[in-house]
N, CA, C and O atoms as CSV, one atom per row, in Angstrom:
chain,resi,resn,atom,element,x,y,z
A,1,UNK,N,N,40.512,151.712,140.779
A,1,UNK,CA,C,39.624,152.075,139.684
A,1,UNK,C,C,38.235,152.323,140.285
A,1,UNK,O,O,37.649,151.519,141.010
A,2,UNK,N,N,37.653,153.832,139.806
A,2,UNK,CA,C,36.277,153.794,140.299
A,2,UNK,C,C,34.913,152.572,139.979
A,2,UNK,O,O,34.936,151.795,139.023
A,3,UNK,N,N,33.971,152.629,140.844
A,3,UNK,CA,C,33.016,151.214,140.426
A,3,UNK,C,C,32.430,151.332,139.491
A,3,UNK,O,O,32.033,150.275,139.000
A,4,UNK,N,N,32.072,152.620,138.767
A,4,UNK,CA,C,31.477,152.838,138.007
A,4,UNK,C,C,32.483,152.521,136.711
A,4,UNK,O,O,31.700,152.369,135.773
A,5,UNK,N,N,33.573,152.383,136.310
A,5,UNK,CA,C,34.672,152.098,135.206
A,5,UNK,C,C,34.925,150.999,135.064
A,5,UNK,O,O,35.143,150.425,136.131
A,6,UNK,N,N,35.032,150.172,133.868
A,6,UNK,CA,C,35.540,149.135,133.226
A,6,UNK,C,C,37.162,148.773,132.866
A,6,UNK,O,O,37.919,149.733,132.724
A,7,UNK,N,N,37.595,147.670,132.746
A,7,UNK,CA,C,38.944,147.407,131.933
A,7,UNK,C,C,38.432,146.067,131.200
A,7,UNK,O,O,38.103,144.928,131.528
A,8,UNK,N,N,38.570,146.981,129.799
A,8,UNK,CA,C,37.822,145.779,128.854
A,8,UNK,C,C,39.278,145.399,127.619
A,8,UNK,O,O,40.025,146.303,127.244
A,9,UNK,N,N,39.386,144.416,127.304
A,9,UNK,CA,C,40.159,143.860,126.187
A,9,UNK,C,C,39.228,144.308,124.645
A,9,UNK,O,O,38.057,143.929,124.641
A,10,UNK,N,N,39.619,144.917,123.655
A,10,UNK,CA,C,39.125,145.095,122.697
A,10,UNK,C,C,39.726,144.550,121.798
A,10,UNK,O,O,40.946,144.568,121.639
A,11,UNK,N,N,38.550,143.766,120.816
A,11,UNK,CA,C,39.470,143.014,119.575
A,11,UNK,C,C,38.918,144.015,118.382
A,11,UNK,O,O,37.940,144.758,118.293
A,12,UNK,N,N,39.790,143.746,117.690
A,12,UNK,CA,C,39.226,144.378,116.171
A,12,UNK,C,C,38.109,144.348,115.218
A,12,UNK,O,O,37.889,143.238,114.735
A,13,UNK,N,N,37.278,145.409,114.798
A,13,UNK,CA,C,36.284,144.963,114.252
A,13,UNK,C,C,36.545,144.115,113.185
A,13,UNK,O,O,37.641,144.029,112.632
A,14,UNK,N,N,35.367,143.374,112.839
A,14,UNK,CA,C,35.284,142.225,111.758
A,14,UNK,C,C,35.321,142.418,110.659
A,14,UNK,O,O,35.973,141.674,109.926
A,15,UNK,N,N,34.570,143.579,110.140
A,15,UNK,CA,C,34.676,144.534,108.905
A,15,UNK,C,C,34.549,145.967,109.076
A,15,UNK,O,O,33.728,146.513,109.813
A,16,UNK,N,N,35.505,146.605,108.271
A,16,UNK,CA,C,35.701,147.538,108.011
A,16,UNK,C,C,34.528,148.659,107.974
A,16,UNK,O,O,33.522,148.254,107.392
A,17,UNK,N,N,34.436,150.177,108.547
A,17,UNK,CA,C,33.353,150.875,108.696
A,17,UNK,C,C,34.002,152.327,108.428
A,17,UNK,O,O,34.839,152.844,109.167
A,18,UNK,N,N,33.540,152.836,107.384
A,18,UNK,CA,C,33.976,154.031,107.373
A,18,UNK,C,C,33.311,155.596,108.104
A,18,UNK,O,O,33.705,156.750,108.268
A,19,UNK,N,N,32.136,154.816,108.376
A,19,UNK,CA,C,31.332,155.958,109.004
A,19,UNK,C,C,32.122,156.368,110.334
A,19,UNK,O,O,31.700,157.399,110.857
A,20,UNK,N,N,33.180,155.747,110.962
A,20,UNK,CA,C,33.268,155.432,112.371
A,20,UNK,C,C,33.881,157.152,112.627
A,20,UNK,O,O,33.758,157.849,111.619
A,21,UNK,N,N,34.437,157.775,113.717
A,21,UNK,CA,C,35.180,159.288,114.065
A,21,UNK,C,C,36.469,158.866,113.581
A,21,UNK,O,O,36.661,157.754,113.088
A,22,UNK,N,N,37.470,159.869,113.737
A,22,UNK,CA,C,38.709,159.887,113.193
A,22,UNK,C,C,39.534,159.396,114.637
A,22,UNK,O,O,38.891,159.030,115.621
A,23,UNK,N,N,40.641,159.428,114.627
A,23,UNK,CA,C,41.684,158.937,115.849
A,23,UNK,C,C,41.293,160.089,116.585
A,23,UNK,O,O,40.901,160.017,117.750
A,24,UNK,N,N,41.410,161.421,115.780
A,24,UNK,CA,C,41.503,162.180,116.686
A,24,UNK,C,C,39.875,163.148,117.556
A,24,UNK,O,O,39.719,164.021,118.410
A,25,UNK,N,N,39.109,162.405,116.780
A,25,UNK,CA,C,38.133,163.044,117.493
A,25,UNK,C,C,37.760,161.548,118.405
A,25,UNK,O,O,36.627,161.567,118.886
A,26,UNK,N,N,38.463,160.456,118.649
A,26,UNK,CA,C,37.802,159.338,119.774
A,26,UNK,C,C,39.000,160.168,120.632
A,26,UNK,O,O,38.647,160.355,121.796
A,27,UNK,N,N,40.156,160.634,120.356
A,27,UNK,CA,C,41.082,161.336,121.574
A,27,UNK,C,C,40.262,161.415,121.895
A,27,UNK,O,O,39.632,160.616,122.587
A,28,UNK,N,N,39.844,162.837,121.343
A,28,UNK,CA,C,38.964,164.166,122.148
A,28,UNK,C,C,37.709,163.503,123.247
A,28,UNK,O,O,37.380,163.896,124.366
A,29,UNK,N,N,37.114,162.191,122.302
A,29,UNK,CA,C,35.944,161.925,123.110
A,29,UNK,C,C,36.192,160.906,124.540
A,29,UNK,O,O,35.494,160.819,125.551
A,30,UNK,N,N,37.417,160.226,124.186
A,30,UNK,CA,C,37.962,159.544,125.078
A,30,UNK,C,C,38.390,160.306,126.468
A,30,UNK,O,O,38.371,159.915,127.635
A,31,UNK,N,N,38.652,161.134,126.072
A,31,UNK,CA,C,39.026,162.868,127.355
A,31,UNK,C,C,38.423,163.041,127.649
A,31,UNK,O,O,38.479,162.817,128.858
A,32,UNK,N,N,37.239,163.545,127.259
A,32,UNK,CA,C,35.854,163.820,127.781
A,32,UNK,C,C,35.262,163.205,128.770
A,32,UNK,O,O,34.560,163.551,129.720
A,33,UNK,N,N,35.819,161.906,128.228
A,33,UNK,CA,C,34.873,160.273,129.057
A,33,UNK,C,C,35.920,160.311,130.654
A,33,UNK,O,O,35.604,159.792,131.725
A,34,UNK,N,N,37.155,161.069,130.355
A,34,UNK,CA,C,37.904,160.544,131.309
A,34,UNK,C,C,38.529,158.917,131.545
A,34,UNK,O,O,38.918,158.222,132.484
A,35,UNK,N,N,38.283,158.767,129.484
A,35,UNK,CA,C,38.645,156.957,129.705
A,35,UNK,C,C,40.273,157.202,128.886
A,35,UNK,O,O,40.741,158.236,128.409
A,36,UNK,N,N,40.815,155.908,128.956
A,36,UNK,CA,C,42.020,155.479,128.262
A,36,UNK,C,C,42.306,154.455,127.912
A,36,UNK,O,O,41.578,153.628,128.461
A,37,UNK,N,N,42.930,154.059,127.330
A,37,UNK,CA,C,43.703,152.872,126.761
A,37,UNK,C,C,45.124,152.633,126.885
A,37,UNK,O,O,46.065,153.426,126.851
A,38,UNK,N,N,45.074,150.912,127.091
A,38,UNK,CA,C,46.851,150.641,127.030
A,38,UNK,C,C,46.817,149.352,126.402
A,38,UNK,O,O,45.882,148.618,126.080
A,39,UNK,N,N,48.165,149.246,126.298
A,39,UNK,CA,C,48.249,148.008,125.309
A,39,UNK,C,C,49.338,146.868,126.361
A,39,UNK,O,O,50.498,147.126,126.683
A,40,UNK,N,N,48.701,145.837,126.668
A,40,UNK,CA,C,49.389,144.990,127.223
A,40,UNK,C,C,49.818,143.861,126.848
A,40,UNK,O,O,48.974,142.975,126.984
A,41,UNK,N,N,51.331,143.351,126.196
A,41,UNK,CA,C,51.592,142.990,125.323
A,41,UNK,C,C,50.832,142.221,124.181
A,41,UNK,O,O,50.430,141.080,123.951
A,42,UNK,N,N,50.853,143.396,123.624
A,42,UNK,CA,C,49.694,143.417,122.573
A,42,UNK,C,C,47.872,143.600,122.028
A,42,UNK,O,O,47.186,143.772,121.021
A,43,UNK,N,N,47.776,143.417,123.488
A,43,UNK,CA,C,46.585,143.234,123.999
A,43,UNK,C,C,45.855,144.575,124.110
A,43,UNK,O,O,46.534,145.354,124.779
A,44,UNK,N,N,44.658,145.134,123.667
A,44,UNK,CA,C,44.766,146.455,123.676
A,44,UNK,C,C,43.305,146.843,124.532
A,44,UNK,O,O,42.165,146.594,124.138
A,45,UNK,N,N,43.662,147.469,125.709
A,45,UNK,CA,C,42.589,147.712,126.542
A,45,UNK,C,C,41.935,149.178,126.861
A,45,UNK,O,O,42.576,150.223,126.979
A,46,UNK,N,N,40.631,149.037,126.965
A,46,UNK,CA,C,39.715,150.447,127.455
A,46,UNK,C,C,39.527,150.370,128.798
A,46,UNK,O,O,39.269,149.314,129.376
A,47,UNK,N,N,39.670,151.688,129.461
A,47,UNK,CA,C,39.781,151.963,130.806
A,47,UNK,C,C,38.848,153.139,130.652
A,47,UNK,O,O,39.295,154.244,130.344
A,48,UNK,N,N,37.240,152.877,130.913
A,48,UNK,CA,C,36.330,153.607,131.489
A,48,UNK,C,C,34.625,153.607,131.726
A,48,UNK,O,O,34.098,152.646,132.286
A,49,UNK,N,N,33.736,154.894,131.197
A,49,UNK,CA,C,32.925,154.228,131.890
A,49,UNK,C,C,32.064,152.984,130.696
A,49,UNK,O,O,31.954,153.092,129.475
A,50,UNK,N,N,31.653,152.068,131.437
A,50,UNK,CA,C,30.534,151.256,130.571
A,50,UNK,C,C,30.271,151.718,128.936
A,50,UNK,O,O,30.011,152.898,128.704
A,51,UNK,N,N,30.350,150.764,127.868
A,51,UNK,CA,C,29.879,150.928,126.553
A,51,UNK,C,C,29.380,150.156,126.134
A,51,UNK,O,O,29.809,149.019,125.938
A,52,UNK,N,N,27.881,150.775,125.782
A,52,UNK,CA,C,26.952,149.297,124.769
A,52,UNK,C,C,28.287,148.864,123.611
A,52,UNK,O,O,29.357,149.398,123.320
A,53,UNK,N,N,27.705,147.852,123.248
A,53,UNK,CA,C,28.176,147.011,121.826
A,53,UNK,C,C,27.836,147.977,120.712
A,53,UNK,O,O,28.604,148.122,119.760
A,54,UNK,N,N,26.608,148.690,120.827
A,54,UNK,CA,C,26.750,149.671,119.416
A,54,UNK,C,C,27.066,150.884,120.038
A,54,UNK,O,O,26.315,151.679,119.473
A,55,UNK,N,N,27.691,151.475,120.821
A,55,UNK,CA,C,28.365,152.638,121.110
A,55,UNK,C,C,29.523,153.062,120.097
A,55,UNK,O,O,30.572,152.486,119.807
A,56,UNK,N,N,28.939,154.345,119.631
A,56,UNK,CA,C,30.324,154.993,118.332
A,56,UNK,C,C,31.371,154.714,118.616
A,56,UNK,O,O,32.235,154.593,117.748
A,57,UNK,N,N,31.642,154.513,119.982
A,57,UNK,CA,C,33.385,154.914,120.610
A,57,UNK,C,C,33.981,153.661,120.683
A,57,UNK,O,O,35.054,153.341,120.172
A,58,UNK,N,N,33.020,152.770,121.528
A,58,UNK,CA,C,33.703,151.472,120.940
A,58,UNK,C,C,33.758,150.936,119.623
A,58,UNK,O,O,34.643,150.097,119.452
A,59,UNK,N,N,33.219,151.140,118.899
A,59,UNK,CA,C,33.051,151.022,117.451
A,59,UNK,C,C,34.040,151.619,116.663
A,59,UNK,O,O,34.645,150.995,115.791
A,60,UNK,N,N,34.270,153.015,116.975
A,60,UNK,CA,C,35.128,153.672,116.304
A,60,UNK,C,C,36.838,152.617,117.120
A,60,UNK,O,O,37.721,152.247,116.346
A,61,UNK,N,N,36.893,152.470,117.923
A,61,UNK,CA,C,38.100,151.996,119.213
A,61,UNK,C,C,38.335,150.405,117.973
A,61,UNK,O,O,39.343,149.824,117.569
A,62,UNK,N,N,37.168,150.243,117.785
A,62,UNK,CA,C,37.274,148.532,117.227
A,62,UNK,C,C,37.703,148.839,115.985
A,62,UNK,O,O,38.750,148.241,115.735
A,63,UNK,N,N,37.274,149.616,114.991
A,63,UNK,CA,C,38.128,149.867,114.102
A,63,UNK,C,C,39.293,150.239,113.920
A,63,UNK,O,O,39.936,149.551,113.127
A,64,UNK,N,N,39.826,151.139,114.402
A,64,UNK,CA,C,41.090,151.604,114.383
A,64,UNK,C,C,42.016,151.004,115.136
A,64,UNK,O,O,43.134,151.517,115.185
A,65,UNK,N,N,41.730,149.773,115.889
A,65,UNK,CA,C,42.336,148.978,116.637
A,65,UNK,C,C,43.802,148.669,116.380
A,65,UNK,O,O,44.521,148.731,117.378
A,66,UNK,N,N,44.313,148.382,115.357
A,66,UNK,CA,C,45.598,148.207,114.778
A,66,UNK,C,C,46.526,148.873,115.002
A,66,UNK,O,O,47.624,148.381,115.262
A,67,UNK,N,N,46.249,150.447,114.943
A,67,UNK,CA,C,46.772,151.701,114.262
A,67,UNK,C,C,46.838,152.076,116.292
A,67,UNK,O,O,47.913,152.245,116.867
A,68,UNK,N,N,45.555,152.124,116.976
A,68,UNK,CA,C,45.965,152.548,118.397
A,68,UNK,C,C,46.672,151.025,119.188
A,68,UNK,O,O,46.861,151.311,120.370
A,69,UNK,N,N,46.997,149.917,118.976
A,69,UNK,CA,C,48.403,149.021,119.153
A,69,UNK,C,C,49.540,149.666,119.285
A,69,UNK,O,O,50.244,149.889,120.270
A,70,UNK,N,N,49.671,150.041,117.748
A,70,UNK,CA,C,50.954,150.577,117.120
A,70,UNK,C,C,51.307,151.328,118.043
A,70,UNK,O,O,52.329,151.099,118.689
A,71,UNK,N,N,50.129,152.881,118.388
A,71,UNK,CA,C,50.481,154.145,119.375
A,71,UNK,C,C,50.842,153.615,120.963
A,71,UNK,O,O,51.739,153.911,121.753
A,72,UNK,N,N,50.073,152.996,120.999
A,72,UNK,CA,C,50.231,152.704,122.694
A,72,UNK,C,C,51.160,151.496,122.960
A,72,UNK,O,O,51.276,150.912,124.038
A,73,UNK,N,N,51.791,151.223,121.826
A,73,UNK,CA,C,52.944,150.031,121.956
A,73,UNK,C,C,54.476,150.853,122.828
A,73,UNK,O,O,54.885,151.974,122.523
A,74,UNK,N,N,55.001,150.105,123.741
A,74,UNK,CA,C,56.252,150.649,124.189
A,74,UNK,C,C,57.139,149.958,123.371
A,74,UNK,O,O,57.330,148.755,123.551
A,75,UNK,N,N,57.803,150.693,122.338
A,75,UNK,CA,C,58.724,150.144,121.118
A,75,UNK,C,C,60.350,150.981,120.914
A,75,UNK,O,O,60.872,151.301,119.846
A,76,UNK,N,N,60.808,151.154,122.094
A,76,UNK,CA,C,62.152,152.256,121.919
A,76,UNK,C,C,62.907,151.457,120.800
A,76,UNK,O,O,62.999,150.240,120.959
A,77,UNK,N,N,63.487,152.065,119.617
A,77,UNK,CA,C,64.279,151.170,118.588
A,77,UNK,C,C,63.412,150.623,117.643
A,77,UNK,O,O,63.841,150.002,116.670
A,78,UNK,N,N,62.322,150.790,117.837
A,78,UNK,CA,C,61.623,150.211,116.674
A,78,UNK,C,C,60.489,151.009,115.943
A,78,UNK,O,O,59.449,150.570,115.453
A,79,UNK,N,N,60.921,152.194,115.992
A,79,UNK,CA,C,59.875,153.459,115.157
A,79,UNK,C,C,60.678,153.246,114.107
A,79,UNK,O,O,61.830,152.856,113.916
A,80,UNK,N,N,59.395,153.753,113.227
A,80,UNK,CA,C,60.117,154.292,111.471
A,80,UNK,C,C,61.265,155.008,111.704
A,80,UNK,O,O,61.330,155.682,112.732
A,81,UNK,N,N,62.278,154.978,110.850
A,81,UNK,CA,C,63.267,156.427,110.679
A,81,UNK,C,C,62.626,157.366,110.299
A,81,UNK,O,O,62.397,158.330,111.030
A,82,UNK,N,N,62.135,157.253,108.869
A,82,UNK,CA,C,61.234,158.736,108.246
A,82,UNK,C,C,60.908,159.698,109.680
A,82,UNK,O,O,60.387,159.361,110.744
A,83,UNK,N,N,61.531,161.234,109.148
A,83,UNK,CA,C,61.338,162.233,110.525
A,83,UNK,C,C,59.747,162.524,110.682
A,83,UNK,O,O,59.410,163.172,109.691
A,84,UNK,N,N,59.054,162.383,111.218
A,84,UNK,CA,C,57.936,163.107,111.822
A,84,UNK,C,C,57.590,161.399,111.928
A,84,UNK,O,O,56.962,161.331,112.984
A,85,UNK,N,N,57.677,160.110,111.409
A,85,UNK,CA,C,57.063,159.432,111.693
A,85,UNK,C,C,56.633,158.535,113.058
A,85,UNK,O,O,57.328,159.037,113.941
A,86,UNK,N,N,55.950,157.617,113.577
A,86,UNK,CA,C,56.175,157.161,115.048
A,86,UNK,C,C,55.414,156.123,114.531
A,86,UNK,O,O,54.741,155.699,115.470
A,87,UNK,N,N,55.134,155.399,113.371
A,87,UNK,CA,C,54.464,153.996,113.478
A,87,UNK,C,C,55.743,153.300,113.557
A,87,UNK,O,O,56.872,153.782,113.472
A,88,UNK,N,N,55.302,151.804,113.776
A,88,UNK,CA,C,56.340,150.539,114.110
A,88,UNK,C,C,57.216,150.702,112.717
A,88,UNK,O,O,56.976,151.377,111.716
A,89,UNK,N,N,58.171,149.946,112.989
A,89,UNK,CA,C,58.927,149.169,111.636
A,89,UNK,C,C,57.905,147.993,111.098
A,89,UNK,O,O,57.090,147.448,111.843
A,90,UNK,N,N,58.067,147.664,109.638
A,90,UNK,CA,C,57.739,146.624,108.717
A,90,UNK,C,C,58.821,146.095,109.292
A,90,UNK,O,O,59.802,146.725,109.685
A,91,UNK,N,N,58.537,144.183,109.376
A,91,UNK,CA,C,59.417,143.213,109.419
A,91,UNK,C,C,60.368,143.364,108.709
A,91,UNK,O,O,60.467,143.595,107.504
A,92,UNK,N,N,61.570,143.131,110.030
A,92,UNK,CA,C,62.931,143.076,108.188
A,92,UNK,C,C,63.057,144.579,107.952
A,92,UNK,O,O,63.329,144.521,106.752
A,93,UNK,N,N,63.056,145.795,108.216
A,93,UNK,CA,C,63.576,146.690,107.439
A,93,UNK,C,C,63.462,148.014,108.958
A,93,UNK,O,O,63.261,147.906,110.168
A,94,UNK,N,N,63.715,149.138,108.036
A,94,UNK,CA,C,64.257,150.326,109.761
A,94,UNK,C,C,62.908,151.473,108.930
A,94,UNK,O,O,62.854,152.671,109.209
A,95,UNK,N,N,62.255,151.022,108.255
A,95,UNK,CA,C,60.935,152.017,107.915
A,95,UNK,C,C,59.524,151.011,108.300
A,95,UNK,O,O,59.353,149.800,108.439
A,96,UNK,N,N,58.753,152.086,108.374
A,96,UNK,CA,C,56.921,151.101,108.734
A,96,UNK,C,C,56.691,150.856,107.197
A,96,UNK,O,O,57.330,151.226,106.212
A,97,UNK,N,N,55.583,150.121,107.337
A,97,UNK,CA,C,54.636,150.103,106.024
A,97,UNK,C,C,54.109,150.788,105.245
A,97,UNK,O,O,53.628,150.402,104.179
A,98,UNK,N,N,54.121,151.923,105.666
A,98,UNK,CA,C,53.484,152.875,104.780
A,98,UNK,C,C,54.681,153.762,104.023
A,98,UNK,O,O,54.376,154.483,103.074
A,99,UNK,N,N,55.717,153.692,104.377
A,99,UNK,CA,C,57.059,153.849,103.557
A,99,UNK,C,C,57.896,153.270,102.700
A,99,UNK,O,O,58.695,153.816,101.939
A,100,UNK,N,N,57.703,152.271,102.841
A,100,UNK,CA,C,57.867,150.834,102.360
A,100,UNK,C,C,57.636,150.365,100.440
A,100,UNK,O,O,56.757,149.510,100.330
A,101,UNK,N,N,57.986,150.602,99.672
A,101,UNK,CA,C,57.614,150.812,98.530
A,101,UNK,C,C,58.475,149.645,97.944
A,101,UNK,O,O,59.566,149.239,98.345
A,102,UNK,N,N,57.634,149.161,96.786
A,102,UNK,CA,C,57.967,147.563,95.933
A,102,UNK,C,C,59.031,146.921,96.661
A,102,UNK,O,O,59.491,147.191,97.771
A,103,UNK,N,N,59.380,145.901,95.722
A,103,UNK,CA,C,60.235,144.779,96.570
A,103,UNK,C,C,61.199,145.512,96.780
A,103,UNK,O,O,61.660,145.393,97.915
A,104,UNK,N,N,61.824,146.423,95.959
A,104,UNK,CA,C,63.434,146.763,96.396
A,104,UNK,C,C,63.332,147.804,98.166
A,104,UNK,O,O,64.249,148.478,98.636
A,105,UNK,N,N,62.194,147.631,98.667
A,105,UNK,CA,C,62.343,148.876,100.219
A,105,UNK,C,C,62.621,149.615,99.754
A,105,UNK,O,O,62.800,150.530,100.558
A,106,UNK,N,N,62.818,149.895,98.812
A,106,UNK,CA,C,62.901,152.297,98.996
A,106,UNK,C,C,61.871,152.831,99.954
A,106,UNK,O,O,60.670,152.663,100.167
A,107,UNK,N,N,62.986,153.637,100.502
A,107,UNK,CA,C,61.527,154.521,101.272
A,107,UNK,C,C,61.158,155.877,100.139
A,107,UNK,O,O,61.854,156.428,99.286
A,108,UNK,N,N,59.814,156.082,100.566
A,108,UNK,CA,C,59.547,157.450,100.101
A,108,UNK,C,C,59.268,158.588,100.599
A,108,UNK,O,O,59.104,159.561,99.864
């Protein structure tokens, strides 16, 4: 790893921020940076250069923290069925959470 790059553990922000970028524009900015992320069991880490505490990217990274787990999780057998989907399964069932509808599991 160059000297100038970090490997930092990121926890989740504390409260919720809607101002923060979308997933896909921290991609884009994360590319830019030449940084990345991985998730080591469970553990979800930034690989690049230096970020203040109020930096958008970590900020935006701390929010969406959950959701980039999910992506950077190695889970063969345990994606949603629903076709186009790739989040985890909900406990107990072969769909994620966001498919997942009242007690009886219907998906939708």
């Amino acid at each position: 790893m160059p000297e100038d790059c970090v490997d930092v553990v990121i926890e989740p922000a504390d409260e919720p921020d809607d101002s923060v970028m979308t997933t896909d524009a921290l991609r884009n900015t994360l590319c830019g940076l030449n940084a990345q992320m991985y998730v080591d069991d469970t553990v979800l880490h930034y690989v690049g250069p230096r970020l203040d505490d109020d930096d958008l990217i970590l900020i935006a990274i701390k929010h969406h923290h959950d959701l980039l787990v999910e992506m950077f999780t190695f889970a063969p057998g345990r994606r949603c069925v629903v076709e186009t989907c790739s989040r985890l399964r909900d406990a107990g069932s072969t769909v994620c959470i966001d498919h997942v509808q009242g007690e009886a599991g219907t998906v939708s």
